[in-house]
C-alpha positions as CSV (number, residue, x, y, z in Angstrom):
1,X,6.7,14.1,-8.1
2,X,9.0,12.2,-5.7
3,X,11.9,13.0,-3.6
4,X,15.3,12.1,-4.9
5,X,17.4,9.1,-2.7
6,X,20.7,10.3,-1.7
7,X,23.8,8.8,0.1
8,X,22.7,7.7,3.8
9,X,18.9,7.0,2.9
10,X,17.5,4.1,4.7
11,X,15.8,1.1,2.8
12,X,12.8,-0.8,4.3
13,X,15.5,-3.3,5.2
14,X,16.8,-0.9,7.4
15,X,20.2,-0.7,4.8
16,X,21.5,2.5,3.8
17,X,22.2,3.7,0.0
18,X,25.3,4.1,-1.1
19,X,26.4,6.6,-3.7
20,X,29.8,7.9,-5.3
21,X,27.8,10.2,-7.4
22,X,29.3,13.7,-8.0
23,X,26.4,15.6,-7.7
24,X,24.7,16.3,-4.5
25,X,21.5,17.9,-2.8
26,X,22.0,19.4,0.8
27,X,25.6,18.3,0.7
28,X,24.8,14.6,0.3
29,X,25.4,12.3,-3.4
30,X,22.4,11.6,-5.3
31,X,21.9,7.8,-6.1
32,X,21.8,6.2,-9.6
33,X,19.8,3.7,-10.7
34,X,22.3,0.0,-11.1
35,X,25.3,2.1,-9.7
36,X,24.6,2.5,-6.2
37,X,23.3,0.2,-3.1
38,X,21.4,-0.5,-0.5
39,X,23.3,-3.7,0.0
40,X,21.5,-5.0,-3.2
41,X,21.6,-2.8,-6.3
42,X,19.4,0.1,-7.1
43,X,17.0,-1.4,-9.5
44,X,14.5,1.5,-9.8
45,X,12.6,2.4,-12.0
46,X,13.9,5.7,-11.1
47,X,13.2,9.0,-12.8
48,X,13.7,8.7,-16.6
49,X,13.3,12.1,-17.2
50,X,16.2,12.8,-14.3
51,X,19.7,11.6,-15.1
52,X,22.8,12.6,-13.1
53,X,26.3,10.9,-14.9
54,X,24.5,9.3,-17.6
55,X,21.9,7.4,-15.4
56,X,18.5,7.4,-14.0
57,X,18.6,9.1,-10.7
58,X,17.1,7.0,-7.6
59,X,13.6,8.2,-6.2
60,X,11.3,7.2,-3.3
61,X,10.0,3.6,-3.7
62,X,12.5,2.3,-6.2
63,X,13.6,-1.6,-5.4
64,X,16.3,-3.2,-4.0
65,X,17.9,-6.1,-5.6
66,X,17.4,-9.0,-2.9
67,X,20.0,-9.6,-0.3
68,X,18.9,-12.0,1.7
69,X,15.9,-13.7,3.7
70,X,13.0,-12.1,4.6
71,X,12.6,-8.3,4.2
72,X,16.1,-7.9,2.2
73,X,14.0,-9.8,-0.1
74,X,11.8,-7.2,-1.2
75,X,13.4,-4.0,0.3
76,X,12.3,-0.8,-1.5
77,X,14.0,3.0,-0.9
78,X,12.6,5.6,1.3
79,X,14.1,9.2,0.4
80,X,14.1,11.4,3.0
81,X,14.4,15.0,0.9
82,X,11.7,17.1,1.4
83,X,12.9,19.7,-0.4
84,X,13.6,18.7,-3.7
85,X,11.2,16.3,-6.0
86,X,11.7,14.8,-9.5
87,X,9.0,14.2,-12.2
């Protein structure tokens, strides 16, 4: 089980997700898989089993698409819910 990324969750790049999803945990969007950004896309893999507007919800350790040198080049996401988890 891993935590969910929502809007304002920091990548390893130090970039935050975006997210105009319309569902939210603890008042915050959840993030999509493709549709939202940490800079780069979202690439996941997500959660398969978890979709929210027709696509695979972000989770802890997805990948960023790179953005640039160095670490935007292999950013991943760190969730920071630890109250919710996904399969």
């Amino acid at each position: 089980m891993r935590s969910p990324v929502l809007n304002g969750d920091i990548a390893t790049c130090t970039d935050t997700a975006t997210s105009t999803s319309n569902v939210l945990i603890n008042n915050r969007s959840v993030c999509t898989v493709i549709t939202s950004a940490a800079v780069g896309a979202i690439l996941g893999p997500g959660s398969p089993k978890v979709r929210v507007n027709n696509a695979v919800i972000s989770v802890n350790g997805d990948s960023v698409a790179p953005h640039g040198d160095t670490v935007h080049g292999t950013a991943t996401m760190v969730a920071t819910s630890v109250k919710v988890f996904v399969p």
